[in-house]
C-alpha angles and dihedrals in degrees: 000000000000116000105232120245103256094054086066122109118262092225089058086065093045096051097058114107101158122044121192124197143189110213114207110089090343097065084024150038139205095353090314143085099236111225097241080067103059090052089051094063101048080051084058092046099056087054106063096248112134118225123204122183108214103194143166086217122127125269096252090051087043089056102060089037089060092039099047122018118077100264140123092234146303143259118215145214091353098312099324094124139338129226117213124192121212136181091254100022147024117213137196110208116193137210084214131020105281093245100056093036091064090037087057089047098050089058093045091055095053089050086047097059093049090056092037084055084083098067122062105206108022113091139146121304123259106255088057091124092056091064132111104182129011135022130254126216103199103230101167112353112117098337136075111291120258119230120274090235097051080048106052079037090056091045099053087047085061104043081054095067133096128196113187093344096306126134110235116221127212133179139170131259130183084255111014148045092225111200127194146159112219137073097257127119141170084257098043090045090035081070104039089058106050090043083056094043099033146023091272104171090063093044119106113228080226087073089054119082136181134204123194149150103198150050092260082072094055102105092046096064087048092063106045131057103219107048128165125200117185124238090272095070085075088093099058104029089110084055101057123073096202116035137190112283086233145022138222127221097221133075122246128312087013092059096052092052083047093060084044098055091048086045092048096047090049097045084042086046092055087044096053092041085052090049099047 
């Protein structure tokens, strides 16, 4: 059972510095990023508190996330690179060398469509041509859903593929099958990152937080003590065999401004209690 959000300590809020966050369905809902959390982000932001987006989205999502919202980085196509946005530069970081990622990716995709060649109405998203890394099999996005079995069905074909004598690997978003060679994931290049972009190894993983809706983010909630998932979890929670410490009462993108607005007012309370 998940302890609801307003049962957790207020010092564990105050503790995060770093908070980490799927997108899809988590940023957004219902195909859009709400304007409460927008805000919420910017709130975050004056804080002090560091937001990453971890995403399975592809790259060129994932650049003008990383170029215009209010955010430290992002973490792209479920851990294959990650995009950073200075005040003089802006950088791409990448599990594998860019060449022989997209060779790899080139190889995974024709074995795909021949898979895909069984189904008559499941195919590639849309943004297929903006990635840089894996492939994604549009699932729900703009189309009618496909049903939880021939999901779970799709993903265990391709995690039974081999190309070169690499594992595939396949996990579930709220709108895509995203598929991928490599050993990269939104937990191994979560910590990459923040061991390239903090002091990691003096940084408390209390002071880390994640925030998720999927089983793509289940990993992610096994690793860190204060996790979040927002209400729509509710639907594959049975699905998930680690799952977030707390949950939050709203959907989406308007759960995740409602964790910011209990993490602002705690970090705003200390201040107040500091300055006074």
């Amino acid at each position: 059972m998940l302890d609801p959000i307003n049962t957790i300590d207020l010092n564990r809020l105050r503790d995060i510095e770093w908070l980490l966050t799927d997108v899809d369905d988590t940023l957004t809902w219902e195909g859009k990023l709400p304007d409460v959390t927008l805000k919420a982000l910017y709130d975050l932001q004056q804080v002090g508190v560091k937001v990453v987006a971890v995403t399975g989205a592809c790259a060129g999502w994932c650049d003008q996330i990383a170029k215009l919202w209010p955010v430290n980085g992002v973490i792209g196509e479920n851990g294959a690179f990650w995009m950073q946005k200075n005040a003089t530069d802006f950088s791409v970081h990448s599990a594998l060398p860019m060449q022989e990622m997209q060779q790899q990716q080139a190889k995974l995709k024709h074995e795909l469509e021949q898979l895909l060649a069984q189904y008559d109405d499941i195919g590639f998203a849309s943004d297929q041509p903006f990635r840089y890394c894996d492939i994604a099999i549009n699932l729900s996005q703009d189309r009618e859903p496909v049903s939880d079995e021939i999901a779970q069905q799709l993903m265990m074909k391709c995690r039974a593929l081999s190309i070169e004598g690499q594992a595939v690997h396949a996990t579930l978003s709220s709108i895509h099958l995203n598929v991928w060679l490599g050993e990269h994931s939104k937990r191994i290049t979560g910590e990459a990152y923040l061991r390239a972009y903090s002091t990691f190894e003096d940084l408390p993983l209390q002071r880390i937080s994640y925030v998720g809706d999927s089983q793509n983010d289940e990993a992610m909630f096994q690793w860190l003590p204060t996790t979040f998932g927002v209400n729509n979890i509710h639907k594959v929670l049975d699905q998930l065999t680690s799952t977030p410490s707390h949950l939050l009462t709203e959907n989406g993108g308007f759960g995740f401004a409602e964790l910011a607005n209990k993490i602002v007012d705690a970090k705003r309370h200390t201040l107040k209690v500091v300055a006074g």
